[in-house]
N, C-alpha and C positions, 0 to 999 in steps of 0.2 A: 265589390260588385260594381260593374259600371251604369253611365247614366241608363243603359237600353233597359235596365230590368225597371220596373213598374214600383218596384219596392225602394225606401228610402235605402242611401248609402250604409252597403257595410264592407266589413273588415274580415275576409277568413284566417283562421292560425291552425295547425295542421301539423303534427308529429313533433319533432326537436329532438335535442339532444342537451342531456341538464350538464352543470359543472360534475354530478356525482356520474354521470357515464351511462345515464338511463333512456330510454328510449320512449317516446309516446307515439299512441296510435290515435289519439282525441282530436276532434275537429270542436274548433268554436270558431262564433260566431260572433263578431263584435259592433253592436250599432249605437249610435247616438239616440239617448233617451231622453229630449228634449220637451218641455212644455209652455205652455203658456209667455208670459213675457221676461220670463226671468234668462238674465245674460251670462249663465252658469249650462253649462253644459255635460250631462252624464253618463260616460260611457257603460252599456250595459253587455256584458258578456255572458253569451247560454253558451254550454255545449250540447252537442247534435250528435245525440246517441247513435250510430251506424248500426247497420244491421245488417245481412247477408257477407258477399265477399270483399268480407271488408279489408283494406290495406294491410297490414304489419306495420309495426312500429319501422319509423326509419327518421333521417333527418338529410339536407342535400337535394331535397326533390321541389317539386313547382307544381303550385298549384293554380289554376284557372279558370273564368266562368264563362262558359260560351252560352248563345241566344240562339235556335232555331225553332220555327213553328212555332211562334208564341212561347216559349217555356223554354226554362235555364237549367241548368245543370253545371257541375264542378266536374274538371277534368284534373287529376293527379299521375304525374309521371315521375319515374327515375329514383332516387335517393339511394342511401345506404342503410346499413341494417347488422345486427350481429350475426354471425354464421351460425345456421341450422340450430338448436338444441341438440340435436340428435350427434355433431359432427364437434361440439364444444366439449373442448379438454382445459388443464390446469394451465396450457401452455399459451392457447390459443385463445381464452375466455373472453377477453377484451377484443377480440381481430374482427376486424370489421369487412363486409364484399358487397358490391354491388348489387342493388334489388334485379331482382329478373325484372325484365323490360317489357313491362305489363302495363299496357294505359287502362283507369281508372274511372268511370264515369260514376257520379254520386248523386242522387236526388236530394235537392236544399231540403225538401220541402218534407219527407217522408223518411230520410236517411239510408234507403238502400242502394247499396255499391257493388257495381258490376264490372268485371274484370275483362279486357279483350287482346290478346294475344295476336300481332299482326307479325306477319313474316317479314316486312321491310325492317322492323327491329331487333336486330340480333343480340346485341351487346348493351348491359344494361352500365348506363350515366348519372351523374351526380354534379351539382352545381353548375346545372346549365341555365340556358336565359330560355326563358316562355314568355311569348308575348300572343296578345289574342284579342281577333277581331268579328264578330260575330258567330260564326260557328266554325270559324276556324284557329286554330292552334298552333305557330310556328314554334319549334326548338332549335336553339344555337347552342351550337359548343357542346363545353360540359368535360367530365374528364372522366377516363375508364381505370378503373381501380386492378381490373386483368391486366394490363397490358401499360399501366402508367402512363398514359397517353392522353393528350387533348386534340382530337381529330376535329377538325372544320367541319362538322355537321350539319345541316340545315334540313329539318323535313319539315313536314306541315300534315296534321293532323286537324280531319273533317267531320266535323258531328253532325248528325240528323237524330234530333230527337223526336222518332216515328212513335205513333200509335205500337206498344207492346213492346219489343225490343230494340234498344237507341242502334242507330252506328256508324260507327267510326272507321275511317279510310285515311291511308297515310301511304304520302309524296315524298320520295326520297327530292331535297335540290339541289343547285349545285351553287357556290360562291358563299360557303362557309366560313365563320371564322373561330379561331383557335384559342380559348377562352376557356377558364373557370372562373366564379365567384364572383361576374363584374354585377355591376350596379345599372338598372334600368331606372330612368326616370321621364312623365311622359312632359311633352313642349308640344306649346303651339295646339294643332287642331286634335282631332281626338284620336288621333291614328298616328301620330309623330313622338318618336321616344329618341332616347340620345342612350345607348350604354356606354356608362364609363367601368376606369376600375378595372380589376379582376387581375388573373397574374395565366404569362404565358408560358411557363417551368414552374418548377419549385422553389427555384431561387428566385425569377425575376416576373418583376410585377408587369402587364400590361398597362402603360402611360399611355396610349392610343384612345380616343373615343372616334364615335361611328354615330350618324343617322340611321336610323330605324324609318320608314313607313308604309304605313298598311293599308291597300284599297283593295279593289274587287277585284284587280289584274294580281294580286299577288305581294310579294315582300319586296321593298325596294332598301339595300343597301349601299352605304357609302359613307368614306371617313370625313370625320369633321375635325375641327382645329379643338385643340387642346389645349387646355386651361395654362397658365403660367403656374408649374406646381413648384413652392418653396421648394428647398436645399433640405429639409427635416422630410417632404414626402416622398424626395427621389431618393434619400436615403436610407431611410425605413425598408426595413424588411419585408414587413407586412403590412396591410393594411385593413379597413376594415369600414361599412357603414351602411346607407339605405337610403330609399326615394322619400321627401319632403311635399312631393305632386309639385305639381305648375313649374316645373322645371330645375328644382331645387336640389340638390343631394346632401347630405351629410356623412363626411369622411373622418374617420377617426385614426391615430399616429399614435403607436404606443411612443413617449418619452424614452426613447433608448442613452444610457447613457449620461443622465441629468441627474441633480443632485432633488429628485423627487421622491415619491412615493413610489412605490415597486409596480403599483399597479395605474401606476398614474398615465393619461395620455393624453394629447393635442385632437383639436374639434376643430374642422375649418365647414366653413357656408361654400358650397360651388354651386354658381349661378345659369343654367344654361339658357340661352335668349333666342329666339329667330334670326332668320339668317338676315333679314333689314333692319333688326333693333342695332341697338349694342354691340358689340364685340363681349367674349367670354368674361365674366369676374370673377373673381373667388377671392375671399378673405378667412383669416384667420381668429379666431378667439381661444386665449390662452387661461386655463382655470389659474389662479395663486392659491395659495395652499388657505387662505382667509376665506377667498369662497369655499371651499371644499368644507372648512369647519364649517360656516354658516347655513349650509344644504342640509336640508332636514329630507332625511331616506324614508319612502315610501314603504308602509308596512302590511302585512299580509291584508286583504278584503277591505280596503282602504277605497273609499271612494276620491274617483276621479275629478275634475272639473277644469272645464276650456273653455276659454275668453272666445264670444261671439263677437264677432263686425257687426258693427249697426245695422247695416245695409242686408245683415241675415235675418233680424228682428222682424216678424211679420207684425203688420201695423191694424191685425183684425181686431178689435176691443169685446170680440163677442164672450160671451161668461164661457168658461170652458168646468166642468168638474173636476176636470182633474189638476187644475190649475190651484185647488186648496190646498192643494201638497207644498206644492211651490212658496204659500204664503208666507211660510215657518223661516223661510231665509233670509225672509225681506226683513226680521227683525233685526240682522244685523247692523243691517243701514239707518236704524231709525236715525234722529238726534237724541243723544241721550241728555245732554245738558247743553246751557247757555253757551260753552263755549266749543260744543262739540265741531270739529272739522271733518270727519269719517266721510268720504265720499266715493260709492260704490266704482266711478270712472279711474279716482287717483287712489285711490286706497293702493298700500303697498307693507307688504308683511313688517312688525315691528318684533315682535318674540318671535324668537327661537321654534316656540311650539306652534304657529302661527303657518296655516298652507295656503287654505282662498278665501277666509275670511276671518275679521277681527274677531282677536279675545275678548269675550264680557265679563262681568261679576255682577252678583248680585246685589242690590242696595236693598237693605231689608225697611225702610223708613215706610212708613203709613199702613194700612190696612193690607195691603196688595203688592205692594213693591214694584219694583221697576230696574229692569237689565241699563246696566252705562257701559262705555267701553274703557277697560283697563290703559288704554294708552290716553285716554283722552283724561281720568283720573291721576296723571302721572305716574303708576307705578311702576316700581321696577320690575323684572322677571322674578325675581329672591322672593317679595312679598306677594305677588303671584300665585307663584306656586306654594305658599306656604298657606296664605287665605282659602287657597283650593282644598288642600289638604286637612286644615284644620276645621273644626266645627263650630265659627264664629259669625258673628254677626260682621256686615260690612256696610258703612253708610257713603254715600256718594260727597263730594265736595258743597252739593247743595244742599245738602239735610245732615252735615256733620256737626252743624253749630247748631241746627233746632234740636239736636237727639241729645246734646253737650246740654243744652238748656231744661230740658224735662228731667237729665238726671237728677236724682238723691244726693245730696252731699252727703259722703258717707260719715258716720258718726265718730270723734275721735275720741278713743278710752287710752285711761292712761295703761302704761305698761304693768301688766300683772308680775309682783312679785311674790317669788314663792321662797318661804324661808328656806332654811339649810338642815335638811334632814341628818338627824344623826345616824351613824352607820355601825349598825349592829355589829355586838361583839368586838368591840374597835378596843384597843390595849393604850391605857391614859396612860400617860409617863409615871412615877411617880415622883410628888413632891416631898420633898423636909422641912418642916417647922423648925429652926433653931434659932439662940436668943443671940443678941450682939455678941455677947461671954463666949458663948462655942463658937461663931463665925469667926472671931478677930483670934479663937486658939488654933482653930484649923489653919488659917492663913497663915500665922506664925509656923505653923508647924511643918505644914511642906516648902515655906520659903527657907 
């Protein structure tokens, strides 16, 4: 949502399409749930129950927030969708068509969603470009799954959000261009975007970017100079990525060909600048297969947390309540001992299990006890997780030789011996009594 709405920054997320081929028709909502002074950041996500005519599941479509008369509203167009229920067979179950070509008006605020049908749209699109400027709505591009086609489109879609019924008017333009799947990213003032990205066939990618910008006369286009793309991204296939804000993109290169991981792929930073800064940058970062072990994957209902700029940190000291929440973090940072160096600025992950702040243990010494940091104690990850796991006492380097001193020496007994039980019913050899006389006759006699 942009700076016009009243409400802090958020994030809408709307339909997809999973790895297992599934379809959502859910809307969230994603804001920063930020408090008091603490330089941790936590992203809070609701979903926004819909109600009346709500969308279909689909994925491929654009969603929007336009501003008229005081009050905002979500505009959703275009995507794809699986065929009918009614029209799916064994053959066709997975085939996928284009949504009927239905713009979507949705109240933030109350969740109902209303459908409006205009005659200027006949054919219905997917991965096209939506960009929006107060209560208006341009679409570029896009590709039509009827006709396999990326027609140079350009309309503009008008919201008035009236007392009772909103509505919406739509401008067929002309000086379209021929796209699917590029990447919008906005530069400069708050109406300037750069699309890059996106592919003009099947086989071949569009390496073209364009200026975007938007005022009260309308949509002004025009192509811009293009990044210097490595030898890896004009050769790739495909491509794939998103906007970073402030003029940023990130693009991603599946590794085709490389002695990596099957699913392995190249991340490059492209930088886009105004037309008096700089000239274009982009650079490259290549994962080794050591970082990819050392990445510890995010696990379901896991909380988030992003590194704030100073210069975000409001400097009010006033007592806040809900600021006690916050306080529970700060015991990370304490000092735990004399030679503790833990500092929330440099702090930087040491274990494995380890995301946005240090491992502790507990020192069980005195009445009360007190948290220390496992790296600051020396230990390994092995005893770690074995301390964790087990149910032992743990003392810190400062109270391991008072707690060594109050022990008991333990008492030393000798070793218990136990005689040699004899064993029932055991068969004794038997012996012979005989005198020197019979032993020296015997001997004689078998010699």
């Amino acid at each position: 949502m942009g700076p016009e709405s009243s409400e802090k920054e958020k994030y809408l997320i709307h339909g997809g399409r999973t790895p297992n081929n599934e379809l959502s028709s859910r809307l969230y909502i994603i804001s920063q749930d930020s408090r008091g002074c603490n330089k941790k950041v936590i992203l809070q996500c609701i979903e926004k129950e819909l109600v009346g005519e709500v969308p279909e599941s689909r994925y491929g479509h654009t969603v929007n927030i336009v501003h008229s008369h005081g009050k905002t509203a979500c505009l959703l167009f275009g995507g794809r969708s699986y065929v009918p229920s009614g029209q799916r067979t064994t053959e066709n179950w997975n085939s996928v068509v284009d949504c009927p070509p239905l713009v979507f008006l949705i109240d933030l605020e109350f969740g109902c969603c209303t459908s409006y049908n205009l005659p200027q749209l006949t054919d219905g699109q997917s991965f096209h470009v939506s960009l929006s400027r107060k209560d208006c709505v341009y679409v570029l591009g896009g590709h039509t799954l009827a006709s396999d086609s990326r027609p140079p489109r350009l309309f503009k879609l008008r919201v008035e959000l009236l007392l009772g019924r909103p509505v919406i008017s739509c401008e067929v333009l002309t000086g379209g261009i021929s796209l699917s799947s590029a990447i919008v990213t906005q530069v400069g003032p708050e109406s300037e975007f750069v699309i890059m990205g996106g592919y003009e066939s099947d086989n071949k990618k569009r390496l073209e970017c364009n200026t975007v910008i938007l005022d009260e006369s309308g949509i002004h286009l025009t192509s811009r100079e293009s990044p210097d793309w490595t030898s890896e991204i004009r050769q790739s296939k495909t491509w794939f990525g998103g906007s970073m804000e402030e003029g940023s993109v990130i693009l991603g290169v599946p590794a085709e060909g490389r002695q990596l991981l099957s699913e392995s792929n190249y991340f490059y930073l492209v930088k886009f600048r105004q037309e008096e800064e700089d000239p274009l940058q982009n650079c490259s970062q290549e994962s080794t297969d050591q970082e990819q072990e050392d990445t510890a994957q995010l696990e379901d209902s896991e909380e988030l947390y992003f590194s704030r700029e100073p210069h975000e940190i409001e400097d009010d000291d006033t007592y806040n309540e809900d600021d006690e929440e916050d306080e529970s973090q700060a015991g990370y940072w304490i000092k735990c001992c004399l030679g503790c160096e833990i500092d929330v600025n440099t702090w930087v992950p040491y274990y494995s299990t380890e995301l946005n702040k240090p491992a502790m243990i507990f020192c069980s010494s005195g009445e009360g006890g007190h948290w220390v940091h496992a790296q600051c104690m020396d230990l390994s990850e092995t005893v770690l997780v074995r301390l964790s796991q087990e149910n032992t006492k743990y003392f810190c380097v400062d109270h391991v030789d008072i707690v060594k001193g109050l022990q008991t020496p333990p008492q030393k007994l000798p070793p218990l011996k136990s005689p040699l039980m004899k064993m029932k019913n055991r068969k004794v050899p038997i012996k012979m009594k005989m005198t020197p006389t019979k032993k020296s006759f015997l001997r004689r006699l078998f010699d």
